[in-house]
Backbone as a chain_set.jsonl record, in Angstrom:
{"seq": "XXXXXXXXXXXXXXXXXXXXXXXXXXXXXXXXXXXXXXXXXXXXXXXXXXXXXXXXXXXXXXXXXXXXXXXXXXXXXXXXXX", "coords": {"N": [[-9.065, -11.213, 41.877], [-7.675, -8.3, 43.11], [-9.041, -5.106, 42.376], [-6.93, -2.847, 42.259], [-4.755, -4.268, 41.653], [-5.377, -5.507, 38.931], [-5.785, -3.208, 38.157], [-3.007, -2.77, 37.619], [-2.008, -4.449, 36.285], [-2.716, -4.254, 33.911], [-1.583, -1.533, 33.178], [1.065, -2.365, 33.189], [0.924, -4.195, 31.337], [0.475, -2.689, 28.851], [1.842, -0.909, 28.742], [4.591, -2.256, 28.123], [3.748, -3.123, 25.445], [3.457, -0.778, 24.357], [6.256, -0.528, 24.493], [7.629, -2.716, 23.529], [6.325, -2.208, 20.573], [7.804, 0.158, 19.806], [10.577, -0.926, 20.148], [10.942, -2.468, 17.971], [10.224, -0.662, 15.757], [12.479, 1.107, 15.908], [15.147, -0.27, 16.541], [14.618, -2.299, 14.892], [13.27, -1.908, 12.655], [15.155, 0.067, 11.923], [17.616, -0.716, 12.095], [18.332, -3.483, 11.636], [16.658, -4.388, 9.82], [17.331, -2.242, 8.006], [18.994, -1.97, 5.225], [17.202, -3.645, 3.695], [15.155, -1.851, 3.604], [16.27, -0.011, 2.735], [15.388, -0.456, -0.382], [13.287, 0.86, -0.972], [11.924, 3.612, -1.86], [10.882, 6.936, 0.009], [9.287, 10.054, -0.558], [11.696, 10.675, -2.107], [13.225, 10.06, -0.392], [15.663, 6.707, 0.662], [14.008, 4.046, 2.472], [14.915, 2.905, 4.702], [17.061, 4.625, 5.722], [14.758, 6.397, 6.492], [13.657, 5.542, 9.137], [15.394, 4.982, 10.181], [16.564, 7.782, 10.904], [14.088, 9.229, 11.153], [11.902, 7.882, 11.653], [11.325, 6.674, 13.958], [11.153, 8.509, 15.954], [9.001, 9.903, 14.684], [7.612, 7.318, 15.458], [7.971, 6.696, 18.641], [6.758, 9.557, 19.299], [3.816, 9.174, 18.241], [3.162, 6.815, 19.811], [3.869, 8.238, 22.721], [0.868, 9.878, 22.876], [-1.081, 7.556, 22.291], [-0.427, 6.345, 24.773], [-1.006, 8.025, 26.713], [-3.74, 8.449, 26.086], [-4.845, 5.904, 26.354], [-4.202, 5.256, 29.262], [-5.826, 7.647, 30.262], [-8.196, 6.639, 29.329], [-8.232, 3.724, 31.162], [-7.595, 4.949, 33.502], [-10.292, 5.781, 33.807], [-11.727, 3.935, 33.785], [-10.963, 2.244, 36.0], [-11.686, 4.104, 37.912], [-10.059, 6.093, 38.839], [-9.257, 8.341, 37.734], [-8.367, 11.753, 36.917]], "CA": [[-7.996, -10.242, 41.747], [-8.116, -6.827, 43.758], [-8.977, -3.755, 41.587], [-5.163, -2.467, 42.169], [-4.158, -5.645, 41.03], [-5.801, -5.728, 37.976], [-5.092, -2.018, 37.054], [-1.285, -2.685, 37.222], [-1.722, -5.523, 35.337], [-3.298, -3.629, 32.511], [-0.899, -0.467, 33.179], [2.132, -2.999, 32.858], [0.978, -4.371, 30.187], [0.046, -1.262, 27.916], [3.69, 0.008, 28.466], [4.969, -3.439, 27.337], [3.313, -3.186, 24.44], [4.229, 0.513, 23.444], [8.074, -0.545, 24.305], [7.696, -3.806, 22.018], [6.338, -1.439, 19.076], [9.365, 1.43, 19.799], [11.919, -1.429, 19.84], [10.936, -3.031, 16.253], [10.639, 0.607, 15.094], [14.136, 1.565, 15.96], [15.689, -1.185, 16.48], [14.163, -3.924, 13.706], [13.814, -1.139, 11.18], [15.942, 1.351, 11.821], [19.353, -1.056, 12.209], [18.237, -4.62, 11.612], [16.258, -4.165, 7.965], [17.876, -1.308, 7.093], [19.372, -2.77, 4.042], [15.722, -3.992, 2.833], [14.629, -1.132, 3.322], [16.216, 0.868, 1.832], [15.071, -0.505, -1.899], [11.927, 1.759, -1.237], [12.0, 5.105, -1.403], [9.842, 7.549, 0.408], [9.79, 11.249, -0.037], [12.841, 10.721, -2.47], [14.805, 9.148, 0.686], [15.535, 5.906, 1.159], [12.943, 4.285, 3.666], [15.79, 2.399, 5.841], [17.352, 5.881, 6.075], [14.038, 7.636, 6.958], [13.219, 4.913, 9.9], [16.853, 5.671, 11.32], [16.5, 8.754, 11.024], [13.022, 9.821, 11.509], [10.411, 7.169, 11.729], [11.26, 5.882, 14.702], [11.061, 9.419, 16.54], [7.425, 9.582, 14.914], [7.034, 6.276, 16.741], [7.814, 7.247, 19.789], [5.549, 10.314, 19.643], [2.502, 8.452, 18.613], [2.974, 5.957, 21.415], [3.432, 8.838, 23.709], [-0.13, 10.225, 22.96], [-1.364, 6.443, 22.297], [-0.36, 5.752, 25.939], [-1.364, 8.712, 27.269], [-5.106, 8.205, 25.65], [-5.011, 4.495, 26.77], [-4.269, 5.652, 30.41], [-6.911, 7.718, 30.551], [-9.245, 5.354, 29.751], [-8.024, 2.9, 31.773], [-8.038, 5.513, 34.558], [-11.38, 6.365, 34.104], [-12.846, 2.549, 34.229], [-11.176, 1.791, 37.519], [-12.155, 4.972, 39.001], [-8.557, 6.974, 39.667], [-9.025, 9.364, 37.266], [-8.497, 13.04, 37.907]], "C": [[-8.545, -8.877, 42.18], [-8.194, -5.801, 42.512], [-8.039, -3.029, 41.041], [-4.666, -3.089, 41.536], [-4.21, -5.663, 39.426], [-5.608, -4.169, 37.206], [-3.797, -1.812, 36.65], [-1.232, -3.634, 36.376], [-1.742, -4.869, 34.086], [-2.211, -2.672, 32.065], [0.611, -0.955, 32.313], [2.204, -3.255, 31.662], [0.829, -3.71, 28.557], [1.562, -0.679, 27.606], [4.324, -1.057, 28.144], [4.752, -3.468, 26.32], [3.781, -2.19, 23.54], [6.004, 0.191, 23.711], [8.091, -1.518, 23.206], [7.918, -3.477, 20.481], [7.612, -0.663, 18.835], [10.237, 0.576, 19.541], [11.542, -1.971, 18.315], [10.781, -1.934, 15.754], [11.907, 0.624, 15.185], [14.732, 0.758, 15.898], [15.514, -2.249, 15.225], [14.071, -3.186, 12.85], [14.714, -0.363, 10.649], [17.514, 0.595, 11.845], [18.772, -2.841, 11.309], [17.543, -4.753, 9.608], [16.446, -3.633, 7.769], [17.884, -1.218, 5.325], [18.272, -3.113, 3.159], [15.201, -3.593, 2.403], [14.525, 0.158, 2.252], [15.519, 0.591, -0.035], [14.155, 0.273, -1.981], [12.148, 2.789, -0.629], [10.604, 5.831, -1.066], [9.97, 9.219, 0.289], [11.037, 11.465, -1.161], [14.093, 10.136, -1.623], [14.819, 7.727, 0.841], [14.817, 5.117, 2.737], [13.824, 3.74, 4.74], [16.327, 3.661, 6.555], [16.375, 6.692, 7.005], [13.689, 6.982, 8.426], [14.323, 5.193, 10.491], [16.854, 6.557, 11.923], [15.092, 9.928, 11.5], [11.656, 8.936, 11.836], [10.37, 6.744, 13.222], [11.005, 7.028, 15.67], [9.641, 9.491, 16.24], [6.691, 8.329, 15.417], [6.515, 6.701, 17.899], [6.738, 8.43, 20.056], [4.199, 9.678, 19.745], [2.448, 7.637, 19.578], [2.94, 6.937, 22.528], [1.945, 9.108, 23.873], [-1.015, 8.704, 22.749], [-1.535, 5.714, 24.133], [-0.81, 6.61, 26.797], [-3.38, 9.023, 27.05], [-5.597, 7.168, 26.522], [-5.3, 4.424, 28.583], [-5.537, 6.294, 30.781], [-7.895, 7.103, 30.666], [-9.491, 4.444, 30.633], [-7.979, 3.302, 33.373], [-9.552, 5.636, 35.353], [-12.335, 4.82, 34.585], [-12.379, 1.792, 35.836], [-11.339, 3.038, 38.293], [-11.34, 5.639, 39.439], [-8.44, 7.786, 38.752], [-8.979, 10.552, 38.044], [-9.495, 13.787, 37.66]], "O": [[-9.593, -8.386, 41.759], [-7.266, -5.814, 41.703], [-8.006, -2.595, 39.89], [-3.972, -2.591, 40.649], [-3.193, -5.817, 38.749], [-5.358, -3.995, 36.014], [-3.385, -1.068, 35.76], [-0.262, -3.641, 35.619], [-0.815, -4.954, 33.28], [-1.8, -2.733, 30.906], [1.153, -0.408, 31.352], [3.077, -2.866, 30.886], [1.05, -4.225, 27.461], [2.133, -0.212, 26.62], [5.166, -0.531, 27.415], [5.713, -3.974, 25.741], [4.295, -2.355, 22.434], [6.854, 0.767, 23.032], [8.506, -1.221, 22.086], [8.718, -3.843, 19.619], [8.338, -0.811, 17.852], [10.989, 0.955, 18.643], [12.349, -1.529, 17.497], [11.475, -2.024, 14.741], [12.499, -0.008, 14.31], [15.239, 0.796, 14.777], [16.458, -2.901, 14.779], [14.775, -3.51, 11.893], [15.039, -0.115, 9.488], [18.51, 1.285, 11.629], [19.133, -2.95, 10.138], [18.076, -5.148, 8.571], [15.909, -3.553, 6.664], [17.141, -0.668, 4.512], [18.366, -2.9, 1.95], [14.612, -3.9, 1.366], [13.736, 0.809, 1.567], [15.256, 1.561, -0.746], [13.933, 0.617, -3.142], [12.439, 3.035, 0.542], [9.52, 5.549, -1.576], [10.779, 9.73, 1.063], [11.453, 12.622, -1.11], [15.264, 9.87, -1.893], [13.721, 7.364, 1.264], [15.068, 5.544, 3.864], [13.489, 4.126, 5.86], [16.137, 3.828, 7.76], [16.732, 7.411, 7.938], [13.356, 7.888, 9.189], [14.167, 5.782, 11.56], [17.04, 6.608, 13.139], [15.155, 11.049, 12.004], [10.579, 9.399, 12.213], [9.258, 6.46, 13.669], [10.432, 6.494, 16.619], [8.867, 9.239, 17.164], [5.499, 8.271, 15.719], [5.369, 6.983, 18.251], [5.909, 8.281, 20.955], [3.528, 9.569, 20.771], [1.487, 7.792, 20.332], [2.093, 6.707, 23.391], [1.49, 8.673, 24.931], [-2.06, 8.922, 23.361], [-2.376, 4.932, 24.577], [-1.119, 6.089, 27.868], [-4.075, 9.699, 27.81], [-6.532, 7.337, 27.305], [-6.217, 3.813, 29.132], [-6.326, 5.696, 31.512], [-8.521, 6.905, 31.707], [-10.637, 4.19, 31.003], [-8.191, 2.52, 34.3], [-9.926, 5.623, 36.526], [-13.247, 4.684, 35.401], [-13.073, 1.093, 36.574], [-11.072, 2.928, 39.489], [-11.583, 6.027, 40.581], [-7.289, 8.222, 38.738], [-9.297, 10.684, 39.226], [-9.698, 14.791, 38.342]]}, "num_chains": 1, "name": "protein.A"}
């Protein structure tokens, strides 16, 4: 497998992975267990509530900087960093 080859593979698969996590955040907690969730409170809020409403936005951030870490790295071992 060419070098290229094998860094898209990795690239592909890294952003597959952070979409997977974002959709069971928002999606699987934030609509789908809701209801479950809520029995536990966090903060005083219900936690189904806070994953609707806010967890799933601190998802997404940490995966931004998660993927943006990961990249680098992954830049730097095939050699296309900047």
């Amino acid at each position: 497998m060419s070098d290229h080859a094998s860094y898209w593979k990795a690239n592909v698969r890294l952003m597959i992975i952070c979409l997977v996590i974002w959709f069971a955040v928002s999606f699987g907690c934030g609509i789908l267990l809701f209801e479950p969730l809520n029995a536990i409170k966090l903060g005083g809020y219900k936690l189904g509530f806070w994953f609707a409403s806010q967890g799933s936005i601190y998802t997404f951030l940490f995966l931004i900087f998660f993927y943006a870490a990961r990249m680098n790295k992954l830049d730097a071992e095939h050699g296309v960093n900047e």
